[in-house]
Every structure is written in structure tokens, then in C-alpha cells.
C-alpha positions as CSV (number, residue, x, y, z in Angstrom):
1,X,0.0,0.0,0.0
2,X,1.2,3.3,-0.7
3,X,0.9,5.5,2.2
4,X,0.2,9.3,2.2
5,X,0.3,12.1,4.5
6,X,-3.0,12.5,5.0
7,X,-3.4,9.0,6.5
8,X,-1.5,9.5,9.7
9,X,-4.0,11.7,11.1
10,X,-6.7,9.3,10.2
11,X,-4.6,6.2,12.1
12,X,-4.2,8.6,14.5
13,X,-8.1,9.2,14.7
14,X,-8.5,5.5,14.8
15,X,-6.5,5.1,18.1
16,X,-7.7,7.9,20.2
17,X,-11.8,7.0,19.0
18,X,-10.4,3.3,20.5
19,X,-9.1,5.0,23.6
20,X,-5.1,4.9,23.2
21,X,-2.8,8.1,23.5
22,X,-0.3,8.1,20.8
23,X,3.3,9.8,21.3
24,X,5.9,10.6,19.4
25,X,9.3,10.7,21.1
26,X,12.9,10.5,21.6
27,X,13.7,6.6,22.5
28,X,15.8,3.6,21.5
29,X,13.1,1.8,20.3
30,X,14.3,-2.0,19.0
31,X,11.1,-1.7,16.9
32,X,10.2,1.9,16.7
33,X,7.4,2.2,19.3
34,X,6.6,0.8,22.9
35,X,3.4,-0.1,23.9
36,X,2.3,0.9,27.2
37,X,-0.4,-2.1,27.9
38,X,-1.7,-0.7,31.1
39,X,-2.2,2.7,30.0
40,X,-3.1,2.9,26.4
41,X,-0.3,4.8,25.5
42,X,1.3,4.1,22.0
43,X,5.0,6.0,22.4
44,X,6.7,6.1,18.3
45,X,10.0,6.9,18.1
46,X,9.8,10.8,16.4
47,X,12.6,10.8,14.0
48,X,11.1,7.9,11.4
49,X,9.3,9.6,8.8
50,X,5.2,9.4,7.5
51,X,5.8,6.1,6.4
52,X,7.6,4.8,9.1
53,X,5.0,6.4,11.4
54,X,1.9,4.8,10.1
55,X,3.6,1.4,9.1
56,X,4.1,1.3,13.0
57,X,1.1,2.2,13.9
58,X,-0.8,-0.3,11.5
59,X,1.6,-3.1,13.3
60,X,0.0,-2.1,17.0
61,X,-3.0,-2.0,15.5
62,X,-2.5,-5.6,13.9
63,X,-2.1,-6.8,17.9
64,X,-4.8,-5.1,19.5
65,X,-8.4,-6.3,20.0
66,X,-10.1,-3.3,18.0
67,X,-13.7,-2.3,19.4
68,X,-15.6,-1.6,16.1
69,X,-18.6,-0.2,18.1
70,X,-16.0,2.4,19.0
71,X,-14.9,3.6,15.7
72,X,-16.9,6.4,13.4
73,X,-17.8,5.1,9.7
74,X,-15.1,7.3,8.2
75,X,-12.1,5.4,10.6
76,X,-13.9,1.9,9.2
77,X,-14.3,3.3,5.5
78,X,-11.2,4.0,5.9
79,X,-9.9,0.4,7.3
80,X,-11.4,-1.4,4.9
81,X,-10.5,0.4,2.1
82,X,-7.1,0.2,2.0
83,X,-7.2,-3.7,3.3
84,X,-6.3,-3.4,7.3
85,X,-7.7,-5.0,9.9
86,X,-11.7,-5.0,9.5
């Protein structure tokens, strides 16, 4: 999938409609972000780029349960249209 700029705020939405904080900052991050389980905080490390960015984010949102009742129909539209986790 090729990823644009304009889709990081919408996986951005996508977390904070299912209740999770995302960060962005300075780390040494094996694999770019840390999950916080017991807090819902996502931490990304802030120097990878757009791409980087939302292909970690998409990741974390492979491995959590996702709460569709949650979401608004743009954040599903937009899950199912470009083929993550519906």
C-alpha cells in the first residue's frame, strides 16, 4: 500500500476514537514504538518519517483487540479500504 500524509492523522483518529494516546518521542526503540499495555499509550519513536510512522502504527494495530462499536464510519471506511484489519 502506498501511504500518504494525509493518512496518519486518520490512524491517529483511529486510536484515540479506541481509547489509546499516541506519542511521538525521543527513545531507542528495538522496533520503533513501545506499547504501554496498562495505559493505552502508544510511544513512536519521532525521528522515522510518515511512512515509518503509520507502518508502526498499523503493526500495533494488527495486535490489539479493536472495538468496532467504538470507531466512526469514516475510521472503518477508511480500514477497509485500503485492506487493514476489518
Amino acid at each position: 500500500m502506498k501511504v500518504r500524509k494525509s493518512y496518519l492523522p486518520k490512524i491517529e483518529k483511529i486510536f484515540d476514537e479506541l481509547g489509546y494516546r499516541v506519542r511521538y518521542e525521543k527513545g531507542n526503540f528495538q522496533s520503533g514504538y513501545c506499547h504501554v499495555h496498562d495505559s493505552n499509550v502508544v510511544i513512536v519513536n519521532k525521528f522515522f518519517d510518515y511512512g515509518g510512522r503509520f507502518e508502526v502504527l498499523v503493526n500495533i494495530l494488527n495486535q490489539i483487540k479493536i472495538e468496532y462499536d467504538k470507531l466512526s464510519k469514516p475510521s472503518i471506511h477508511f480500514l477497509s479500504e485500503n485492506g487493514l484489519k476489518v
